[in-house]
TIDRENKOL-633114 format. One record per residue (C-alpha): residue in one letter; x, y, z. Coordinates in steps of 0.25 Angstrom, whole numbers, padded with zeros to 4 digits, always signed. Each point is the difference from the previous one (the first is absolute). Layout:
N
aXYZ
...
//
This chain:
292
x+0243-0006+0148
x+0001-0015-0005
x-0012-0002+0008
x-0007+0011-0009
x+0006-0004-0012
x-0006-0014+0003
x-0013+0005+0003
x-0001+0008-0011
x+0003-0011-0010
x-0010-0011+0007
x-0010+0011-0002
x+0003+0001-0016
x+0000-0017+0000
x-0015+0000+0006
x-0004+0010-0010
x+0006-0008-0012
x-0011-0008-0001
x-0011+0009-0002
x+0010+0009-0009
x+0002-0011-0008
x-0017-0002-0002
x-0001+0015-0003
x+0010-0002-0010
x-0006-0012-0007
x-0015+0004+0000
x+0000+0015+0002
x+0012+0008-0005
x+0004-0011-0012
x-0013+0000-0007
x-0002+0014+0003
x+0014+0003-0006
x-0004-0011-0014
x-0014+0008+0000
x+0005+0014-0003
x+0012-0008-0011
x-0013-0005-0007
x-0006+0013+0000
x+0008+0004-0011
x-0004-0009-0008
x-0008-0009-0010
x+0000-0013+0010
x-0008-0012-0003
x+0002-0009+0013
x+0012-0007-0006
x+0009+0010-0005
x+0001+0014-0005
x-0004+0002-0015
x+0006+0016-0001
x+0002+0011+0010
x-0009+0011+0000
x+0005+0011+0009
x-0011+0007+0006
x-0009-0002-0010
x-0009-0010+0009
x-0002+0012+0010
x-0004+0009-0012
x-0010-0011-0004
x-0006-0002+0014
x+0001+0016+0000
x-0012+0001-0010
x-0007-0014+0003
x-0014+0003+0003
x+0000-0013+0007
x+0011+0005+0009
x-0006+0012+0004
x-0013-0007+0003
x+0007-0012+0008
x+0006+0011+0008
x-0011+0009+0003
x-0008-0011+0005
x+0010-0007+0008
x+0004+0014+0006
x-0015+0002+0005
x-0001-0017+0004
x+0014+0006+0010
x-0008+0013+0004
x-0012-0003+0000
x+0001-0011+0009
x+0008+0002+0009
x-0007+0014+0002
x-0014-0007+0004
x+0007-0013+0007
x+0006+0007+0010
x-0010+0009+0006
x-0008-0013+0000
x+0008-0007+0003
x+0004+0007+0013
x-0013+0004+0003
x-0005-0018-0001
x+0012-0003+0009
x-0003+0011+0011
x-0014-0007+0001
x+0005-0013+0000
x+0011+0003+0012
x-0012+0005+0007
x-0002-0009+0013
x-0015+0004+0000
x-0004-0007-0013
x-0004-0013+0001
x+0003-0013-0010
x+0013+0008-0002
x+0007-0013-0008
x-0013-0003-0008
x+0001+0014-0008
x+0015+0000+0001
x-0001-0013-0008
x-0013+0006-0009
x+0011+0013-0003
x+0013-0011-0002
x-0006-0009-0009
x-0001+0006-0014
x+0015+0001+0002
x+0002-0015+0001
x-0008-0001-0015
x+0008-0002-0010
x-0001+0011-0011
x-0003-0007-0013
x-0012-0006+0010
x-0007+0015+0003
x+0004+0003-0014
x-0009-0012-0005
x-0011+0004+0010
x+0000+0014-0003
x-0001-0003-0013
x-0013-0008+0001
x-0005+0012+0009
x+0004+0010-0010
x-0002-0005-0014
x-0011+0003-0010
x-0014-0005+0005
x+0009-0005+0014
x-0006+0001+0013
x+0003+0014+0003
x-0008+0005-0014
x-0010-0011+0003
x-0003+0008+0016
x+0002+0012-0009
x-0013-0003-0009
x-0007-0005+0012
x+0001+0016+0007
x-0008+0004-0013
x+0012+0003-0009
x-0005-0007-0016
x+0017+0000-0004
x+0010-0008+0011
x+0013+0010+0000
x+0009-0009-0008
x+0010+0002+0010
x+0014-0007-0007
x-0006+0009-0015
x-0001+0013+0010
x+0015+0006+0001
x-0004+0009+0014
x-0009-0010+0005
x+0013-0011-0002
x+0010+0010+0004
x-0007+0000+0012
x-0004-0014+0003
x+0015-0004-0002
x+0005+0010+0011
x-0012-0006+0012
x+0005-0013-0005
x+0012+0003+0003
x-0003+0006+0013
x-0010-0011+0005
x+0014-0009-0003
x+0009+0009+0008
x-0008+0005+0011
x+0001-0012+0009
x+0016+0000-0001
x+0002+0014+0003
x-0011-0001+0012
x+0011-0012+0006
x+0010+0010-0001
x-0006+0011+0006
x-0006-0008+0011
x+0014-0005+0004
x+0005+0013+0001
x-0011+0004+0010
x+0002-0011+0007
x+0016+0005+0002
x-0005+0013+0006
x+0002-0003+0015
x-0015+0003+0007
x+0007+0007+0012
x+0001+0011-0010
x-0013+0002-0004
x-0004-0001+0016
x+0011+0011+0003
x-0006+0009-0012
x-0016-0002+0007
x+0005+0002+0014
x+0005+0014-0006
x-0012+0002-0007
x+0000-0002-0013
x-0011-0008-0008
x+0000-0010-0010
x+0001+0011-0012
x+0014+0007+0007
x+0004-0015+0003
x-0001-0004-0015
x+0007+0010-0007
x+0012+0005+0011
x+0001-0015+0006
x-0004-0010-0012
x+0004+0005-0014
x+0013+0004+0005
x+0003-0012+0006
x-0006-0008-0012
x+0009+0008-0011
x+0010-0011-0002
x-0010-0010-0001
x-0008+0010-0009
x+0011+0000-0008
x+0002-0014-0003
x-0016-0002-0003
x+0002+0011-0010
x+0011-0006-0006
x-0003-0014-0001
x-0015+0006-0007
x+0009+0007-0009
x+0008-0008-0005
x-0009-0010-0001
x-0011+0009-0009
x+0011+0003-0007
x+0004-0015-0004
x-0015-0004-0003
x-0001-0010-0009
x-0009-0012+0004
x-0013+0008+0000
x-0002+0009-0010
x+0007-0012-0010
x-0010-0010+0003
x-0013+0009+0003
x+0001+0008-0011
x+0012+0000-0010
x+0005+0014+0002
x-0015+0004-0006
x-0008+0005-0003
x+0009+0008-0009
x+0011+0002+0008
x-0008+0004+0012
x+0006-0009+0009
x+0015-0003-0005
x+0010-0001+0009
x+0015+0002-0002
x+0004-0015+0005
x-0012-0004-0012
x+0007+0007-0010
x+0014-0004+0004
x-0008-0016-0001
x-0006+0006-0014
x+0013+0004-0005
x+0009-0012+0002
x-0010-0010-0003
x-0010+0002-0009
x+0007+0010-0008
x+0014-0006+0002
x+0007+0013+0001
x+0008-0003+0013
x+0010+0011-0001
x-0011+0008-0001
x-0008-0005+0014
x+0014+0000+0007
x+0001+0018-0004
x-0014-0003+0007
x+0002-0006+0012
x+0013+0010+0003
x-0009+0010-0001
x-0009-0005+0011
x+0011-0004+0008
x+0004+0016+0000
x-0016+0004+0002
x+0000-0012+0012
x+0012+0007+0006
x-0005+0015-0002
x-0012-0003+0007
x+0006-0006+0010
x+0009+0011+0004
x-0010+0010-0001
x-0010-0009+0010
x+0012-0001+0009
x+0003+0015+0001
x-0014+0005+0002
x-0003-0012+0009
x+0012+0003+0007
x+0010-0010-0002
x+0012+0004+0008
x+0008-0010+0010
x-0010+0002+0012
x-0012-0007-0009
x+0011-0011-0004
//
């Protein structure tokens, strides 16, 4: 029994230290955040309690509702076209047949290792008025460019294959390093029983790759969610409020317009959407203990 107790209580020493972090940077600020929720804070101290009222306000912000309807199809979206992709790039690049295998991994990897606010600047020599894409534009024939960053479908949909050109190459590494846990004795049971590539893929393959699946989706997720870098510096949140996203309006709020109480109500907010979607990903992905 003491040798238990012991046990026990060196178990709960070795996890003080990572408690103690959580407490400081997650739970802590997390806890202050919902306190200043409530009221009128301006980064020093608080100027008067509000109650609910901020939510009420965020409630009927146009801004808010845009911020959130474009951030909900950046985590969608994305993710939805990535992965498919994704998985279908990585099968090709774990083929044995296909030769200069580390050239196009490297091709596929690099706009991964740009760093945002440089696509954003290169984008947006390609995309702005009388740019090089308006510019090939006129050359097809066309006597207007499309004035892409003035256009909100054209812009909505430029900002998501940006996006996906940025992430591709990170989720491609991650599927490809679950293809390569699969033991090959596997796959040379299943042919010697018959089966062919299409049988292999979806009874060997996909289940095999849920729990890496699963991480991919959620790191795109969360990480579409939280964008911030790209649509700042590309194209403000415009044209309009086109291409707002909630970490942009949280920025907007606390400090341009100085209403810091105001941005905190925000970001709990996305911290309750972050987790929802979360959970729902990891029920319909199947996030049990056998994919943990």
């Amino acid at each position: 029994m003491k040798e238990i107790k012991l046990g026990k209580f060196s178990d709960f020493l070795f996890l003080l230290p990572t408690f103690f972090l959580l407490s400081v940077f997650v739970f802590y600020p997390f806890l202050v955040g919902v306190f200043y929720s409530f009221s009128d804070w301006n980064g020093l101290y608080i100027t008067k309690w509000t109650g609910f009222a901020n939510y009420i306000r965020l409630s009927q912000d146009s801004n808010f509702r845009a911020a959130i309807q474009n951030t909900l199809m950046y985590g969608i979206v994305v993710p939805l076209v990535l992965l498919p992709l994704g998985m279908l790039l990585a099968n090709i690049l774990h083929s044995r047949a296909l030769k200069f295998n580390g050239i196009f991994r490297t091709i596929i990897y690099l706009p991964a290792t740009i760093s945002l606010l440089i696509v954003a600047n290169l984008f947006n020599i390609i995309l702005v008025y009388d740019g090089i894409l308006d510019q090939i534009w006129q050359m097809m024939g066309h006597e207007k460019g499309l004035n892409v960053m003035a256009t909100v479908p054209y812009m909505r949909v430029a900002m998501l294959v940006i996006m996906m050109w940025c992430s591709l190459g990170g989720c491609v590494v991650f599927l490809l390093a679950g293809l390569q846990g699969i033991p090959k004795e596997i796959f040379e049971a299943a042919y010697v029983d018959g089966a062919n590539a299409v049988n292999c893929f979806f009874r060997i393959t996909l289940p095999m790759m849920r729990p890496t699946i699963m991480i991919v989706t959620f790191v795109i997720m969360n990480g579409m969610l939280k964008t911030f870098d790209l649509p700042f510096k590309l194209s403000m949140g415009g044209p309009g409020n086109a291409t707002l996203s909630i970490a942009m309006l949280i920025y907007n709020q606390a400090f341009k317009h100085q209403t810091l109480g105001y941005a905190t109500t925000t970001g709990i907010i996305l911290l309750v959407m972050v987790s929802f979607l979360a959970y729902l990903q990891m029920r319909i992905t199947g996030g049990r203990e056998d994919v943990l």
